[in-house]
C-alpha positions in Angstrom: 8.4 28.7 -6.6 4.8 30.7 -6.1 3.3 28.4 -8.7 3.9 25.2 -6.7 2.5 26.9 -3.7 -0.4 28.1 -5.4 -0.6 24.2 -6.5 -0.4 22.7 -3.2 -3.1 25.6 -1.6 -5.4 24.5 -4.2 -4.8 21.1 -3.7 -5.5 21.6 0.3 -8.5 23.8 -0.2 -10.3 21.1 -2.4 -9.6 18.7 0.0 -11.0 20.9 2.3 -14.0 21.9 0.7 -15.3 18.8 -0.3 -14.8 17.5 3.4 -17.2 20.6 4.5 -19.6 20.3 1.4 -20.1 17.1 3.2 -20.4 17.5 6.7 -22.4 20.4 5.7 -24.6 17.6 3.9 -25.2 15.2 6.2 -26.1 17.8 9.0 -28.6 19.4 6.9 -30.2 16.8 5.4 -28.7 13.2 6.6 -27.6 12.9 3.5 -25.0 13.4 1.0 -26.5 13.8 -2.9 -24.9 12.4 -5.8 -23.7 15.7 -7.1 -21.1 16.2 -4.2 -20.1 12.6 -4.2 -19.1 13.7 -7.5 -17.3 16.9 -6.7 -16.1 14.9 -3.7 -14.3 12.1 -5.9 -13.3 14.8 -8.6 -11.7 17.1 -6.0 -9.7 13.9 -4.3 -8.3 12.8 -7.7 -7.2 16.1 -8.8 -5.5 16.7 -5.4 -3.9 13.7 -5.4 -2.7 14.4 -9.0 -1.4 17.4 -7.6 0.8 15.6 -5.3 1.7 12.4 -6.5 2.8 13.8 -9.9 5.1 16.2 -8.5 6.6 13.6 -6.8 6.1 11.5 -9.7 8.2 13.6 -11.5 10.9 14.4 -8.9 11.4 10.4 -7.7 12.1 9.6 -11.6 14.5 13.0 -12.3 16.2 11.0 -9.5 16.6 7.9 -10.3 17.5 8.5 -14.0 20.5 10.9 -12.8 21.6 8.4 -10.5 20.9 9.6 -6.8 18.3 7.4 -5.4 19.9 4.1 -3.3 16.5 2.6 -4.0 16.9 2.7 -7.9 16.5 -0.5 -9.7 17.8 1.1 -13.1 19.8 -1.3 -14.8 18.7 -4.6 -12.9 17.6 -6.9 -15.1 15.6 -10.4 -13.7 
C-alpha cells in the first residue's frame, strides 16, 4: 500500500517541480532553456506513466475477470 503512495507523491512532486522550474524561468529570465523543456517533458511522461499504467493494469485485471460492463471481450466484428 506505502509503495503506491510513495508512487503517486513522486508522481505529483514532478509535476510540481517542473511547473515551478518554469515559472521560476520565465520570471528570471523571460525564458525557459532547453534543458528544463527537457526535464519538463521527461517529468510529464514519467508521471503520466505513473498513472495511466496503474490504471492500465487495473482496467485490463478487470476486464479479463469479467467485471467491467464496458468490456468488449469476446465481440468479434
Amino acid at each position: 500500500m506505502w509503495t503506491k503512495r510513495t508512487q503517486y507523491v513522486c508522481a505529483v512532486l514532478l509535476i510540481v517541480s517542473s511547473i515551478a522550474l518554469a515559472i521560476y524561468q520565465v520570471a528570471d529570465i523571460d525564458d525557459v532553456a532547453n534543458g528544463t523543456l527537457m526535464y519538463i517533458a521527461q517529468a510529464f511522461l514519467l508521471a503520466g506513466s505513473i498513472f495511466g499504467l496503474d490504471y492500465y493494469i487495473h482496467h485490463i485485471t478487470s476486464i479479463l475477470h469479467g467485471k467491467s460492463k464496458n468490456s468488449t471481450a469476446g465481440h468479434t466484428e
